[in-house]
C-alpha positions in Angstrom: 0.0 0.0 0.0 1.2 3.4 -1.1 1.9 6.0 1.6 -1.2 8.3 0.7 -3.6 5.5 1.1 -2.2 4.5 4.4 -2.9 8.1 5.1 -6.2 8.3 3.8 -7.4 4.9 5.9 -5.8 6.0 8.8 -7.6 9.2 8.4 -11.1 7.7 7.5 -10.4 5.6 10.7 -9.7 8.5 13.1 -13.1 9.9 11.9 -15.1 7.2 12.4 -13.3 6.7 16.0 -14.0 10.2 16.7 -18.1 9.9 15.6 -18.2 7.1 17.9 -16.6 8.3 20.8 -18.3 11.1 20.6 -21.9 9.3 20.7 -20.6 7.6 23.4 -19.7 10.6 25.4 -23.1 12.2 24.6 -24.8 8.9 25.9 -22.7 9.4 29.3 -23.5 12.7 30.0 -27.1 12.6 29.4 -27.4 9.8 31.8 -25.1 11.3 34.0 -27.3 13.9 33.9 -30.8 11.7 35.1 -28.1 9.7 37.5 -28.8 11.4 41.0 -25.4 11.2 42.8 -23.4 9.5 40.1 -19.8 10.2 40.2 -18.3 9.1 36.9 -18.9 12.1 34.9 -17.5 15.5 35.9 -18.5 18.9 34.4 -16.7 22.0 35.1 -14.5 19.9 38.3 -17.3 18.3 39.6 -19.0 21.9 40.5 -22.0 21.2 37.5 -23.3 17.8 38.9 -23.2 19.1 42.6 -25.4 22.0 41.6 -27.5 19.8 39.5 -29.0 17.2 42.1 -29.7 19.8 44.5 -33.6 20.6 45.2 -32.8 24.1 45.1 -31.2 24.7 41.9 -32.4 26.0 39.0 -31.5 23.2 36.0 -32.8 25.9 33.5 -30.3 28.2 34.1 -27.4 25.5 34.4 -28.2 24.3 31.1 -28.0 27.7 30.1 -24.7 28.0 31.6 -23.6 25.1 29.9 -24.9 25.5 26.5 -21.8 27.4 25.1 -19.8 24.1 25.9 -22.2 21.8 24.6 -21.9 24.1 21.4 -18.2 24.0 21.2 -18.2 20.6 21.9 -20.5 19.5 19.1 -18.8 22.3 16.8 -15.6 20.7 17.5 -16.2 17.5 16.7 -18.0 18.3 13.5 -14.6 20.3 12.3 -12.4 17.6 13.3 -14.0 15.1 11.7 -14.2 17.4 8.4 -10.7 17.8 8.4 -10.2 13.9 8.7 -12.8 13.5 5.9 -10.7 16.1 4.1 -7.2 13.6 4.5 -9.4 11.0 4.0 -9.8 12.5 0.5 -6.5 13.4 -0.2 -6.5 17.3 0.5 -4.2 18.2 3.1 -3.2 21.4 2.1 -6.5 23.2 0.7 -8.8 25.9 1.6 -11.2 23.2 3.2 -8.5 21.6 5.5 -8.0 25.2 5.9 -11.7 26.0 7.2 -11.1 23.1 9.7 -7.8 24.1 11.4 -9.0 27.8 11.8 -12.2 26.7 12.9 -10.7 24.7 15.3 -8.3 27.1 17.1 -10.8 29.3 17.5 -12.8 26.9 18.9 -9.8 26.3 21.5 -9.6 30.2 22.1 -13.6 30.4 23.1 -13.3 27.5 25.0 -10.2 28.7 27.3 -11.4 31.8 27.8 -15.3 30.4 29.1 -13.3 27.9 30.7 -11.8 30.8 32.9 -15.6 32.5 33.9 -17.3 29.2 34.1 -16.3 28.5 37.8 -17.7 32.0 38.4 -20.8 30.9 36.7 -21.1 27.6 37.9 -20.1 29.5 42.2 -21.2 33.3 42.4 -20.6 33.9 45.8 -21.1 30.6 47.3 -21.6 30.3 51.2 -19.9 34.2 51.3 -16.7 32.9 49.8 -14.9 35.0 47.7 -14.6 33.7 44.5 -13.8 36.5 42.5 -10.3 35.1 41.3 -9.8 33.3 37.6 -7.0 31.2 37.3 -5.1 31.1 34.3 -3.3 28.0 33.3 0.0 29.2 31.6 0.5 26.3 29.9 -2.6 26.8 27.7 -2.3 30.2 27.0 1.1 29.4 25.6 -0.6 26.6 23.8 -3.6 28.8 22.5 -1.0 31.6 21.5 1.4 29.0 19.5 -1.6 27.5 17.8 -2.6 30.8 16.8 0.2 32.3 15.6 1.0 28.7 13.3 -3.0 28.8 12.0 -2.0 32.4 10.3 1.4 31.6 9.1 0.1 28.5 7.3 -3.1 29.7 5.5 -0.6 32.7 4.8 2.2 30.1 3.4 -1.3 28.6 1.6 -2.3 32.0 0.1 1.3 32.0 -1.3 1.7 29.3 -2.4 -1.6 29.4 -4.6 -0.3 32.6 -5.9 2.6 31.2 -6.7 0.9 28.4 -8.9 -0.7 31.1 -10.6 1.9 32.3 -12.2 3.0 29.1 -13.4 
């Protein structure tokens, strides 16, 4: 077997892996979610789920809270597995694979940044604590920078490189 086609089926394999893990994952938390006191799932460090089987709380408003995540999550998975349809094909370096990888990182930028008010969300205030502080995880903002900066530089390589065949 040729090295593209190894490429291609690993590809078309990762995609298929991804749809059904991602099923799966939508199975557990919507049974995590009508599993009173079930400890196997954890949302937002375990703060969601605590919130959620209380009498008191409001589960409209939680949803609410947790929408954007459910978003990005389903958003995510449908541009990853894009861009593995994409190598499935063949394209590696085109507009579409394109689409996908900026798609994606700014995916990761929304979801670091609600990752850093969700615990605000998720605690306003709690039993008079003060919970005004967001932590920032250095690592990932160095991450989220890095993948930034390389999304621009390669659909700028790709914009040149199409010009480039142009005048060919």
């Amino acid at each position: 077997m040729n090295r593209l086609g190894k490429i291609q089926r690993i590809s078309a394999a990762c995609r298929y892996l991804l749809l059904g893990a991602s099923v799966l994952l939508g199975g557990a938390i919507v049974m995590a979610l009508l599993t009173p006191g079930q400890s196997w799932v954890s949302i937002g460090e375990g703060g969601f789920f605590e919130l959620w089987n209380r009498d008191s709380s409001n589960r409209l408003a939680l949803g609410a809270i947790m929408l954007p995540v459910a978003i990005t999550l389903i958003l995510g998975v449908y541009w990853l597995q894009r861009l593995f349809g994409e190598y499935q094909q063949g394209c590696f370096f085109t507009d579409g694979s394109m689409r996908c990888y900026v798609w994606l990182v700014w995916l990761k930028a929304f979801s670091f940044i609600y990752a850093l008010i969700l615990p605000l969300l998720l605690n306003p205030g709690r039993d008079g604590a003060d919970n005004s502080g967001i932590t920032v995880d250095a690592g990932s903002l160095v991450e989220l920078v890095v993948l930034l900066i390389i999304v621009n530089l390669l659909r700028e390589a790709q914009q040149l490189n199409e010009e480039n065949k142009g005048f060919v």
